[in-house]
N, C-alpha and C positions, 0 to 999 in steps of 0.2 A: 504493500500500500504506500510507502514511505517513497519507494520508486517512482509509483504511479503521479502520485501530489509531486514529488519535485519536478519531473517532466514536465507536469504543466506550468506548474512555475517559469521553468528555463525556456517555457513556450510562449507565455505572456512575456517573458522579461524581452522577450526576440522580436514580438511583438510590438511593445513599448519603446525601446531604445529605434525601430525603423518608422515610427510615426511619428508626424508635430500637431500639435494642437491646428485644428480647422481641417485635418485629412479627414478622407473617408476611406473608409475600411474594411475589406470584405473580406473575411476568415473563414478558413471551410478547412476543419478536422471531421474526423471521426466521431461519431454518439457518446463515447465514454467520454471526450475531452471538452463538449461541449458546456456542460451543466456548468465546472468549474471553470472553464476560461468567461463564462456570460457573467459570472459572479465575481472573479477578477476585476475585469473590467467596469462593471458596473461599481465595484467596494473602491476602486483607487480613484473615480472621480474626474478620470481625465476621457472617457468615452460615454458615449449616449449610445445603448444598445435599443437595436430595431428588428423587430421579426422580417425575417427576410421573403415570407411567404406570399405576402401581400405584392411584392417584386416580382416574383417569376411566377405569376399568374397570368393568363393570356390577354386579360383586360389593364393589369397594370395597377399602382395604387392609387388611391383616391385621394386627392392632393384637395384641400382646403384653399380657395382664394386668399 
């Protein structure tokens, strides 16, 4: 398990260290690394996470004026 959570760590920090404040960012692992890297992200305050499903829908998302 101690494996598992550092990976993801060394994966957000890979993460972090290649992005600047105002990028967008689309990350695509695997189902196990998901949960913890959306909760990384979301806990350290420098990203705004967004369901991506809404995106690759055939209609597209629904944007607010």
């Amino acid at each position: 398990m101690q494996s598992w959570y550092g990976r993801n760590l060394m994966i957000f920090n890979a993460i972090a260290r290649a992005t600047n404040a105002g990028d967008r960012v689309l990350v695509i692992y695997g189902a196990g690394h998901g949960n913890l890297l959306r909760q990384l992200a979301q806990d350290s305050g420098f990203y705004r996470i967004h369901d991506p499903v809404p995106w690759l829908s055939d209609t597209g998302p629904v944007v607010s004026p």
